[in-house]
Structures are given as structure tokens and as C-alpha cells.
N, CA, C and O atoms as a MOPAC input file, in Angstrom:
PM7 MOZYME 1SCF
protein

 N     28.34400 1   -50.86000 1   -16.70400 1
 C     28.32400 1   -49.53100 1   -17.27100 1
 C     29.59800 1   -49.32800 1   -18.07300 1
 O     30.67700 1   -49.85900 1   -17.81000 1
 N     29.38400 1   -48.60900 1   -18.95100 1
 C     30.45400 1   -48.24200 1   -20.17700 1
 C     31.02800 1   -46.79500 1   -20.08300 1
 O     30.34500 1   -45.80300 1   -20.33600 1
 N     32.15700 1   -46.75600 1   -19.75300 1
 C     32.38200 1   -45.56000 1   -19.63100 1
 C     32.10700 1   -44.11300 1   -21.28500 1
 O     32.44900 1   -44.14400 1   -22.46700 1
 N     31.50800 1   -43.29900 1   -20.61200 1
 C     30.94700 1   -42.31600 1   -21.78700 1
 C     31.88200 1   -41.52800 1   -22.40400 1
 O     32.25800 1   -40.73800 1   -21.53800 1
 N     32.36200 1   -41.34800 1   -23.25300 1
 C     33.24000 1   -40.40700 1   -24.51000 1
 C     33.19100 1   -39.13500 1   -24.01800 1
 O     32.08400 1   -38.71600 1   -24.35700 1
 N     33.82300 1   -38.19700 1   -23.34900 1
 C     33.15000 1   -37.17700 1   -23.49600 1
 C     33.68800 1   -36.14400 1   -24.47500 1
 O     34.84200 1   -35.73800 1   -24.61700 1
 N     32.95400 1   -35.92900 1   -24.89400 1
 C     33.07500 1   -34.84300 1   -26.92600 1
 C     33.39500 1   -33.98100 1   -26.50900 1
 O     33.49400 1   -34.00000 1   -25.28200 1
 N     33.76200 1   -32.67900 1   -27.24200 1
 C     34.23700 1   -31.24500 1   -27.08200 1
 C     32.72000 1   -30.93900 1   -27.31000 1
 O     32.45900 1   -29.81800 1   -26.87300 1
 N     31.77300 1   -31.49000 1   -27.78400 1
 C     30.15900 1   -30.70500 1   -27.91800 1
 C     29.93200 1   -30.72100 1   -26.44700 1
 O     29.92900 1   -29.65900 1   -25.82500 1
 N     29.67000 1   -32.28800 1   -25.63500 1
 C     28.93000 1   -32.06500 1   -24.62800 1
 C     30.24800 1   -31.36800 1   -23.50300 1
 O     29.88200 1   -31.71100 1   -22.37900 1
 N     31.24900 1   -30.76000 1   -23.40300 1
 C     31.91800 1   -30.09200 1   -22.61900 1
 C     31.94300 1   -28.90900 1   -22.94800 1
 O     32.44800 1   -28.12100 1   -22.14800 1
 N     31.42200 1   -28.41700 1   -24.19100 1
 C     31.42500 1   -26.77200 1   -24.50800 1
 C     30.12600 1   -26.37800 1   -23.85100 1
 O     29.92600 1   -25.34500 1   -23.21300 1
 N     28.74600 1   -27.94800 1   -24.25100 1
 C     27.80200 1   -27.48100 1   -23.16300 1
 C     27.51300 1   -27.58500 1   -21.72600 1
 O     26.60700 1   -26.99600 1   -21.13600 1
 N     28.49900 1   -28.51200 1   -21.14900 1
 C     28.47300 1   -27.86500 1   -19.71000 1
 C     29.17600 1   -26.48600 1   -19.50900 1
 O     28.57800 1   -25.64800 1   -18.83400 1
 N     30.04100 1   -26.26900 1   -19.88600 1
 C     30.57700 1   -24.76800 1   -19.72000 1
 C     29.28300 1   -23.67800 1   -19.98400 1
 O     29.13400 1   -22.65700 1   -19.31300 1
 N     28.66700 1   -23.96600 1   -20.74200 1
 C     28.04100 1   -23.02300 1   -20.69900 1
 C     27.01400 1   -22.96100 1   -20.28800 1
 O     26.30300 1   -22.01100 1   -20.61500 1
 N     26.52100 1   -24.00800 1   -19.36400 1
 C     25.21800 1   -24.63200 1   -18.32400 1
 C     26.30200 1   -23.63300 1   -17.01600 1
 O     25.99300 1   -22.65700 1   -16.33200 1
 N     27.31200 1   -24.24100 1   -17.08700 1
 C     28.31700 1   -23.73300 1   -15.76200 1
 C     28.36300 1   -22.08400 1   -15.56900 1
 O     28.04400 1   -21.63600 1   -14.46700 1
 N     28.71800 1   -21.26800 1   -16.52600 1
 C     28.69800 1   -20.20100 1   -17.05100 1
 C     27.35200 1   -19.39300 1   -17.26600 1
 O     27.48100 1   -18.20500 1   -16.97300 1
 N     26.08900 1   -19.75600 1   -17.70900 1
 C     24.89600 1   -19.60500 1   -17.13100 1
 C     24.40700 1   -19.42200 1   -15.55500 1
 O     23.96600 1   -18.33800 1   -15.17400 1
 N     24.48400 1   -20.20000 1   -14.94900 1
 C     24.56700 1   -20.52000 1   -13.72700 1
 C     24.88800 1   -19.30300 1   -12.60300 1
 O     24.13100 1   -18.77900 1   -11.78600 1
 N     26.74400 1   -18.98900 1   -12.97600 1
 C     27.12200 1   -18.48200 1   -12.89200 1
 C     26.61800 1   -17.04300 1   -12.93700 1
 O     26.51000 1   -16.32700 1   -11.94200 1
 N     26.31700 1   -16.68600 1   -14.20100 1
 C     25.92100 1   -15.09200 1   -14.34900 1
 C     24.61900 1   -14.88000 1   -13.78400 1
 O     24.25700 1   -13.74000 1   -13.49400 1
 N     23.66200 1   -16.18200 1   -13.55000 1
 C     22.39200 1   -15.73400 1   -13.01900 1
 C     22.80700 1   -15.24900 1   -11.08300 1
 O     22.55800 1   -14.29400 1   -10.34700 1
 N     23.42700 1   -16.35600 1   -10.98600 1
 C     23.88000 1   -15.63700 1    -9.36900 1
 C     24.34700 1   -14.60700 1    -9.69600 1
 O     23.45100 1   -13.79700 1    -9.93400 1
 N     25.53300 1   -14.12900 1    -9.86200 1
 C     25.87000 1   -12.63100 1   -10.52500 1
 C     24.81800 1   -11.46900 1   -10.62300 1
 O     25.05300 1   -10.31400 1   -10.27000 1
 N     23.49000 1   -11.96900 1   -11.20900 1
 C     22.66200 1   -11.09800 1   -11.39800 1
 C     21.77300 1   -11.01100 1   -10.13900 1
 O     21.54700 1    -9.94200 1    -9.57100 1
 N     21.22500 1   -12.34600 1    -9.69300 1
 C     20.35500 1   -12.03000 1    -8.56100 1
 C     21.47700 1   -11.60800 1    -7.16300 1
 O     20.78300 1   -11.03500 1    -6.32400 1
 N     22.82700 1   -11.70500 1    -6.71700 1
 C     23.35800 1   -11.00100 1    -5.88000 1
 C     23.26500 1    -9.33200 1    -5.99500 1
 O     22.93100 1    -8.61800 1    -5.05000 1
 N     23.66900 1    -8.77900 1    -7.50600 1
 C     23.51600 1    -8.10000 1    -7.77700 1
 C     21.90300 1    -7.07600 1    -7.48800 1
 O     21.88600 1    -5.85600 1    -7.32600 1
 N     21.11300 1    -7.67200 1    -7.49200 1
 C     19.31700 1    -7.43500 1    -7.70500 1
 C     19.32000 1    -6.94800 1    -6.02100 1
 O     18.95800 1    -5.84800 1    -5.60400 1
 N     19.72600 1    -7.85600 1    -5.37600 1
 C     19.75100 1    -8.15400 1    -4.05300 1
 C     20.58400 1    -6.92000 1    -3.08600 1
 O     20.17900 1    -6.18800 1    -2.18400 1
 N     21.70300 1    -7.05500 1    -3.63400 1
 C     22.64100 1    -5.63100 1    -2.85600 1
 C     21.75000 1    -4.73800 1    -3.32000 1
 O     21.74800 1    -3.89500 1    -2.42400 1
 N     20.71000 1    -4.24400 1    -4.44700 1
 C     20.28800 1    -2.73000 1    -4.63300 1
 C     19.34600 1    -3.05500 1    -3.73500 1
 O     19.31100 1    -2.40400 1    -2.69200 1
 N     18.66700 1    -3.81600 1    -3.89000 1
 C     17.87900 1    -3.84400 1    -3.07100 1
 C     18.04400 1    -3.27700 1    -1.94500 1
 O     17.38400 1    -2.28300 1    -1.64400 1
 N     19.26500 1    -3.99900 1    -0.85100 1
 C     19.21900 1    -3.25900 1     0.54400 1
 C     19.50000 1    -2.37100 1     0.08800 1
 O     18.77400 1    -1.48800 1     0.54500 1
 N     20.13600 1    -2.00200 1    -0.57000 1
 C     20.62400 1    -0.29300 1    -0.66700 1
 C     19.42400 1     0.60900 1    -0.71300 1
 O     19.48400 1     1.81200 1    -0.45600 1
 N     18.31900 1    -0.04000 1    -1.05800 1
 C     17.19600 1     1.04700 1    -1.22400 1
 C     16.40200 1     0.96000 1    -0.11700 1
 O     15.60300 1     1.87900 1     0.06800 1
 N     16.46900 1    -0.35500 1     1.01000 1
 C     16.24000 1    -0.16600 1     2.25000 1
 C     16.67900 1     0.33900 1     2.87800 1
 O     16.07300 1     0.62200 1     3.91200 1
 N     18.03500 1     0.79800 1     2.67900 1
 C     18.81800 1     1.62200 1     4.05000 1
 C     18.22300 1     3.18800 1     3.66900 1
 O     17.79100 1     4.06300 1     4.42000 1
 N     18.39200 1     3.16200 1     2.12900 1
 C     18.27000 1     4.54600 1     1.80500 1
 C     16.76000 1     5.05800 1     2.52700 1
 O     16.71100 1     6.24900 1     2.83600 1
 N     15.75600 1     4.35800 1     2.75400 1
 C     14.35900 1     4.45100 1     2.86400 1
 C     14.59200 1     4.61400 1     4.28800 1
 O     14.22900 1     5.67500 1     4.79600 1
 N     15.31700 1     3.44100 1     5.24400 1
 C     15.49900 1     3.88800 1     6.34300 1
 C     15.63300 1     4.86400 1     6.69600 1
 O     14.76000 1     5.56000 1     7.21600 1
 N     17.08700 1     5.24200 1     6.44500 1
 C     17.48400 1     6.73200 1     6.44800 1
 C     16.52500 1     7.49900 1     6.42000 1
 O     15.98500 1     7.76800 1     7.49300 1
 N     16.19800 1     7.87600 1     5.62000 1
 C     15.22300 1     8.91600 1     5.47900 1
 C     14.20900 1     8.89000 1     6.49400 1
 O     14.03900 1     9.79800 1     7.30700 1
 N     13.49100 1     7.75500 1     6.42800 1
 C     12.84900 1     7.63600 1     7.69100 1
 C     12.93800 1     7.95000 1     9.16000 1
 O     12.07400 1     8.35500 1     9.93800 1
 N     14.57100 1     7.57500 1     9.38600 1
 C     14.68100 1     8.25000 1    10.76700 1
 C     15.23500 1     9.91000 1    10.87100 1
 O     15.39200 1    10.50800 1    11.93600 1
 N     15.49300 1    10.50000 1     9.45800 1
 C     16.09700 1    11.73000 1     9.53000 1
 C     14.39400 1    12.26400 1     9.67400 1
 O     14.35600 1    13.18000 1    10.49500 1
 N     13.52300 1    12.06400 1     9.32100 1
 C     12.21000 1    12.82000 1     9.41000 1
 C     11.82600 1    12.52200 1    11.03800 1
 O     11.12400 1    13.45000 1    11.44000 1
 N     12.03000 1    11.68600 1    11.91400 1
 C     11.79200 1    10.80300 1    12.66900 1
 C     12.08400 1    12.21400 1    13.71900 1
 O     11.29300 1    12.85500 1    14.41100 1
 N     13.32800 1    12.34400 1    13.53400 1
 C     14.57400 1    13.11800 1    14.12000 1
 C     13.96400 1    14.59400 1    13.74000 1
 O     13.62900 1    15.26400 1    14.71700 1
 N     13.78900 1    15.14200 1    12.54100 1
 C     12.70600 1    16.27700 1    12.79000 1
 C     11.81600 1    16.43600 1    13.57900 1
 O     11.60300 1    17.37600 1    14.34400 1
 N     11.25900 1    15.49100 1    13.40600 1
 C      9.51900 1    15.75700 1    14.21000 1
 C     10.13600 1    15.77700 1    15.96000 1
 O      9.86200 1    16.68200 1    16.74900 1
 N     10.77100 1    14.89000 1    16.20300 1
 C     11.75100 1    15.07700 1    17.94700 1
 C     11.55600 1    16.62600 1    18.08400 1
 O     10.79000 1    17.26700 1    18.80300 1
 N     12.81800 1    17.16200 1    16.84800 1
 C     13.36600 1    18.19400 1    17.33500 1
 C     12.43000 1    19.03400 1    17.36500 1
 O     12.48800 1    19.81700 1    18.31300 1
 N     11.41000 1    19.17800 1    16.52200 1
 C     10.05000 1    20.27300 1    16.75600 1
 C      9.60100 1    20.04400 1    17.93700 1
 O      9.14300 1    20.98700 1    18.58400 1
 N      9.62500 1    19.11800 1    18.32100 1
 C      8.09300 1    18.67500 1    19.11000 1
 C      8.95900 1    19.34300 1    20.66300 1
 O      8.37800 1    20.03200 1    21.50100 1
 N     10.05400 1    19.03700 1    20.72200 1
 C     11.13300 1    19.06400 1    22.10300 1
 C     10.86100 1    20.64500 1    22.20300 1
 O     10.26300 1    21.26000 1    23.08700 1
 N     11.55500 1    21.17800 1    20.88900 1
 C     11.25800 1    23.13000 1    20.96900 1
 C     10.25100 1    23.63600 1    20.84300 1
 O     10.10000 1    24.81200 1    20.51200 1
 N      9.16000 1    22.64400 1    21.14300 1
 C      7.66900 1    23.37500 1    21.52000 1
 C      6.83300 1    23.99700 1    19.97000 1
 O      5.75600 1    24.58700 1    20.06400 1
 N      7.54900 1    23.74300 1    18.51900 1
 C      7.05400 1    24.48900 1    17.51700 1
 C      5.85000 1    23.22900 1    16.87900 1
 O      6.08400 1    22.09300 1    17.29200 1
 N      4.97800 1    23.32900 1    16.20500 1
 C      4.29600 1    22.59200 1    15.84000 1
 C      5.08300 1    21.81800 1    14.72200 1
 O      5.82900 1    22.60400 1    14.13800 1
 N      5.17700 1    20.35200 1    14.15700 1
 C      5.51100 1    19.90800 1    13.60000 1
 C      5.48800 1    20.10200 1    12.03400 1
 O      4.45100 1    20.16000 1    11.37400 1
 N      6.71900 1    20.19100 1    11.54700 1
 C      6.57400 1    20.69100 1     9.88700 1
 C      5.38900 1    19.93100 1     8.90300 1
 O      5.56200 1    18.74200 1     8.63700 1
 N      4.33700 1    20.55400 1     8.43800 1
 C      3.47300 1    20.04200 1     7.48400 1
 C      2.24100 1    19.22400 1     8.50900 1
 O      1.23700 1    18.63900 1     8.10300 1
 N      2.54100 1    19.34400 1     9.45700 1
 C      1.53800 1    18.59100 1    10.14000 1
 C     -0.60500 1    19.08900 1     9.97400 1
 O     -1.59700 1    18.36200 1    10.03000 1
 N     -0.49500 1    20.19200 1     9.82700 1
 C     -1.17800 1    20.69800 1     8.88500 1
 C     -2.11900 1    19.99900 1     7.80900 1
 O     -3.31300 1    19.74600 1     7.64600 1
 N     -0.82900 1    19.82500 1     7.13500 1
 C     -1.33900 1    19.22700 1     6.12400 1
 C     -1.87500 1    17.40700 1     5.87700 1
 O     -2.66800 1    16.66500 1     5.29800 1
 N     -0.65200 1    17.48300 1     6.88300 1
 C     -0.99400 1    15.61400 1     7.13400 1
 C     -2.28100 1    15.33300 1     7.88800 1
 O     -3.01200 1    14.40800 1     7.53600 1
 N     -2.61300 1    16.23500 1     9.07200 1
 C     -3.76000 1    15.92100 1     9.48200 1
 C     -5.26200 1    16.04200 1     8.73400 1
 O     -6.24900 1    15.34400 1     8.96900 1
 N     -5.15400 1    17.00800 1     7.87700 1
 C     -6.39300 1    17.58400 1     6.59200 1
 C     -6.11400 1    16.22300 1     5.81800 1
 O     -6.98300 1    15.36400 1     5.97100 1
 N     -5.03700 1    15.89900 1     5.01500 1
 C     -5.11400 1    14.70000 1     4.21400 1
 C     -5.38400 1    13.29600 1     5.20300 1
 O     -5.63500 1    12.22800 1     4.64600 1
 N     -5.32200 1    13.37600 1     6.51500 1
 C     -6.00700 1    11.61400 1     7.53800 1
 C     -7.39600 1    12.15100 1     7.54700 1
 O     -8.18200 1    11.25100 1     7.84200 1
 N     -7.97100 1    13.27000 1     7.33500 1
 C     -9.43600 1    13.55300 1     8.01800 1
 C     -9.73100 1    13.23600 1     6.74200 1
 O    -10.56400 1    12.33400 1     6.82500 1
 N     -9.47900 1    13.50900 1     5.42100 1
 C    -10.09100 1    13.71500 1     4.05900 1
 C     -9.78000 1    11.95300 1     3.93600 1
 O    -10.78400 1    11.24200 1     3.90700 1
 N     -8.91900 1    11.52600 1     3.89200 1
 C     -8.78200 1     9.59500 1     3.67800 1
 C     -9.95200 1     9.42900 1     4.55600 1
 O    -10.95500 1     9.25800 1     3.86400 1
 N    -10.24600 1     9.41200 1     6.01800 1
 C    -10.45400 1     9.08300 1     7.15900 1
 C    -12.63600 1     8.88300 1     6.51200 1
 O    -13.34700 1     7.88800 1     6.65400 1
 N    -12.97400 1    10.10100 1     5.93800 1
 C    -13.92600 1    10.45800 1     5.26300 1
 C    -14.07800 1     9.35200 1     4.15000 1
 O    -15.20100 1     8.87200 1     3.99300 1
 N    -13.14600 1     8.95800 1     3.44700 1
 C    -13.52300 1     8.72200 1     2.37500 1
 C    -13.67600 1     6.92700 1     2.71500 1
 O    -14.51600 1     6.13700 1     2.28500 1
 N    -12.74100 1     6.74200 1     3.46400 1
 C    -13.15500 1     5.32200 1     3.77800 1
 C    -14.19900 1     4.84200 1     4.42100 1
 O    -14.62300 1     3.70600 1     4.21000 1
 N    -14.74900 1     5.70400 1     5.31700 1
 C    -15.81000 1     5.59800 1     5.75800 1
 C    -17.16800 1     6.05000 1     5.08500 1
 O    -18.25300 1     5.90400 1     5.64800 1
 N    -17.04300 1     6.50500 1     4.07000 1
 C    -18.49000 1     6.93800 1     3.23100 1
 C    -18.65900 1     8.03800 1     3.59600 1
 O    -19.24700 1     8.67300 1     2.72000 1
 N    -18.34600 1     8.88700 1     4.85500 1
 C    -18.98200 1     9.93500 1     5.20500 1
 C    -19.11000 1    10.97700 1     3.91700 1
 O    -20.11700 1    11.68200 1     3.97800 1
 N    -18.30700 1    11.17900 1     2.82700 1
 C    -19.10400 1    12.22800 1     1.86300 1
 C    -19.67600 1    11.95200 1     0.87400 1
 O    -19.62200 1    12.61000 1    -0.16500 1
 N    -20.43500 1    10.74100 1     1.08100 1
 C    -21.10300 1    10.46300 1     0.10100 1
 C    -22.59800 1    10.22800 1     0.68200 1
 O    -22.61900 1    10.05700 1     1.90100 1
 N    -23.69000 1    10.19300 1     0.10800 1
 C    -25.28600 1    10.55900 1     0.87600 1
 C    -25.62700 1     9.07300 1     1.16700 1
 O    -25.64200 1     8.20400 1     0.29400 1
 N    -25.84900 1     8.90400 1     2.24200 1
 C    -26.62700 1     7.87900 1     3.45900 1
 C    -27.28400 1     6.88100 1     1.69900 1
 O    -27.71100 1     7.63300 1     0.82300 1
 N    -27.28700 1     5.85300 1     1.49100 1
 C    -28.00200 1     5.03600 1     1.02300 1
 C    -29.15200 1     4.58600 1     1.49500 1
 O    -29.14400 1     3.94300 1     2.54500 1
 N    -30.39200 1     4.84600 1     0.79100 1
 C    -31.78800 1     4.24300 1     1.19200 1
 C    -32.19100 1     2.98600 1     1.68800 1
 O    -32.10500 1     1.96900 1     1.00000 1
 N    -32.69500 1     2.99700 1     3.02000 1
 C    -32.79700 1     1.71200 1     3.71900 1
 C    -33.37600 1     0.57000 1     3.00200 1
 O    -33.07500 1    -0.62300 1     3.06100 1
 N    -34.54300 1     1.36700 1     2.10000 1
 C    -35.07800 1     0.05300 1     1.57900 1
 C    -35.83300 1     0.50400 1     0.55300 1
 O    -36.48900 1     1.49100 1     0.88600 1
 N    -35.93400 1     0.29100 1    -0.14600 1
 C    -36.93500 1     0.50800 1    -1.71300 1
 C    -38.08800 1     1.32000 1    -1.79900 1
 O    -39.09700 1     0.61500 1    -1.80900 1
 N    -38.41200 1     2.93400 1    -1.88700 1
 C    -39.42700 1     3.55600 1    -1.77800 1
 C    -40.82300 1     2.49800 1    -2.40800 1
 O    -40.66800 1     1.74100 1    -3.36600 1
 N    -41.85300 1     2.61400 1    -1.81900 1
 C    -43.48500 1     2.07200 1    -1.50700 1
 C    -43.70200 1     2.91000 1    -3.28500 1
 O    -43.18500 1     3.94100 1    -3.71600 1
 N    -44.76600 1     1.84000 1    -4.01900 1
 C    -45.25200 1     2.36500 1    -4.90100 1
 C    -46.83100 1     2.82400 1    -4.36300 1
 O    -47.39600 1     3.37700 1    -5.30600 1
 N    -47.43200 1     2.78500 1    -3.53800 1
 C    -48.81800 1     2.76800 1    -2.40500 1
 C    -48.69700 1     3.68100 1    -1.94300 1
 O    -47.75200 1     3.80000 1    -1.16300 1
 N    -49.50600 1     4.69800 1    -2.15900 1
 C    -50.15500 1     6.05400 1    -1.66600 1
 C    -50.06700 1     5.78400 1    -0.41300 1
 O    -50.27800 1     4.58500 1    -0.22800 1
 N    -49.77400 1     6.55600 1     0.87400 1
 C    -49.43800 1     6.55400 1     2.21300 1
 C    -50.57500 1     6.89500 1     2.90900 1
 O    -51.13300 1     7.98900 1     2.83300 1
 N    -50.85100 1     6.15100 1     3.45000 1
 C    -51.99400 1     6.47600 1     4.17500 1
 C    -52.25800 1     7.01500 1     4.93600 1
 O    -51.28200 1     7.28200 1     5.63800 1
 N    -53.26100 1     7.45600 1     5.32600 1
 C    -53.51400 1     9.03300 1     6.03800 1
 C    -54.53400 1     8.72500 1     7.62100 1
 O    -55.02900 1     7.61100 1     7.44400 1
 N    -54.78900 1     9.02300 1     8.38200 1
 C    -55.23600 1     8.38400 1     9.44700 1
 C    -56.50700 1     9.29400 1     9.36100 1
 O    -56.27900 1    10.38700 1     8.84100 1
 N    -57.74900 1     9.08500 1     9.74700 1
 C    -59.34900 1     9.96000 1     9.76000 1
 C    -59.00700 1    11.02700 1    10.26300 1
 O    -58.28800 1    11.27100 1    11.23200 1
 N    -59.66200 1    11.79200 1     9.42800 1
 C    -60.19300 1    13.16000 1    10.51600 1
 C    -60.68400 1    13.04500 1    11.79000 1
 O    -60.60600 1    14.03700 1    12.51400 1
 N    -61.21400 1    11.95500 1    12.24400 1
 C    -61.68600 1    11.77200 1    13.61200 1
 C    -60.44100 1    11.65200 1    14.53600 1
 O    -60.28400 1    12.15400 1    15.64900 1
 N    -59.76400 1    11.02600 1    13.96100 1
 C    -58.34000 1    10.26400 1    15.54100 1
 C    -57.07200 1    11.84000 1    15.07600 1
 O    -55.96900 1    11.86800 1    15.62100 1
 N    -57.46900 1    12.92200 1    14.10600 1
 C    -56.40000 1    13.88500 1    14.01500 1
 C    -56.61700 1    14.76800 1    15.22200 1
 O    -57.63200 1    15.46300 1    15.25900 1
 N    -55.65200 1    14.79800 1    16.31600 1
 C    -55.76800 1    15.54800 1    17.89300 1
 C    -56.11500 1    17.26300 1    17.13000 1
 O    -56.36100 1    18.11800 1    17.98100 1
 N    -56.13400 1    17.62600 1    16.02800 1
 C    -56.23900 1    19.25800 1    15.90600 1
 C    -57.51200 1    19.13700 1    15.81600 1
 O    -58.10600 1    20.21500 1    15.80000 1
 N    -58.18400 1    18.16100 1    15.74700 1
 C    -59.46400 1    18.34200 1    15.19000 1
 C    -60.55400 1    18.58800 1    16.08300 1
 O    -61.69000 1    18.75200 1    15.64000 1

């Protein structure tokens, strides 16, 4: 093996393979800290509502909006299940006149 020359071209382009590199970590650390930050923030919130509903429920008052949350699970609750929409037909209405049983076997008769 021969040892290789190395140019000011191919060392300006590792620097900037190096330097690339570089700013992409930069960016995905970056991506990454907001990230948790928007998990804690979500947390948070989560247990400050958490911590409401306690404190209602402990002082006997009905829970804030609960109301409303239960009308919006019955109205989802409905909709996933089909209930407001009309029963679908078991099977393909008969084009054949329905037949009628004698006047003899009709018990009024």
C-alpha cells in the first residue's frame, strides 16, 4: 500500500462530513429534549386534573364536567355500536306474493 496525499479538497470534505454529522446530532438532541418537554408538560396536566377529580370526589361534589363527559361516552358508545342507525335487513325482500293460508285452516272462520 502507498501511502495517500491527503489534499486540502479531500480534508475540507471531511470537515464537512464531520461538521454535518455534528449538527444533525445537534438537531435530533434538540427534537428529543422538546419532546420530553411536551411529555412532562402533558403529564402535568394530567395529574393536576387527576388531583381535581380527588378533590371533588373526597368533598362529596360531583366531578367538574362530568356531565358532559358522560353524554359525550354514551353518544361515542352509540355510535360505535350502530345503535343510531336502523337495524340492517336480514336478507333481501321476496319478489313472490306471500302466501296466504285457506279459508278453511283460518281459526276465525
Amino acid at each position: 500500500m502507498t501511502a495517500r496525499t491527503i489534499t486540502s479538497a479531500d480534508a475540507r470534505a471531511r470537515a464537512e462530513q464531520r461538521f454535518q454529522k455534528t449538527a444533525q446530532r445537534e438537531r435530533d438532541a434538540e427534537a428529543s429534549e422538546k419532546a420530553e418537554a411536551e411529555r412532562r408538560k402533558a403529564t402535568a396536566a394530567k395529574m393536576e386534573h387527576l388531583r381535581k377529580l380527588r378533590m371533588a370526589r373526597e368533598a362529596g361534589e360531583p366531578a367538574p364536567d362530568q356531565a358532559e363527559l358522560d353524554a359525550e361516552n354514551v353518544k361515542r358508545r352509540a355510535e360505535l355500536l350502530g345503535l343510531d342507525k336502523p337495524a340492517p335487513a336480514k336478507r333481501k325482500p321476496s319478489m313472490r306474493p306471500k302466501k296466504t293460508a285457506p279459508a278453511a285452516f283460518d281459526a276465525n272462520a
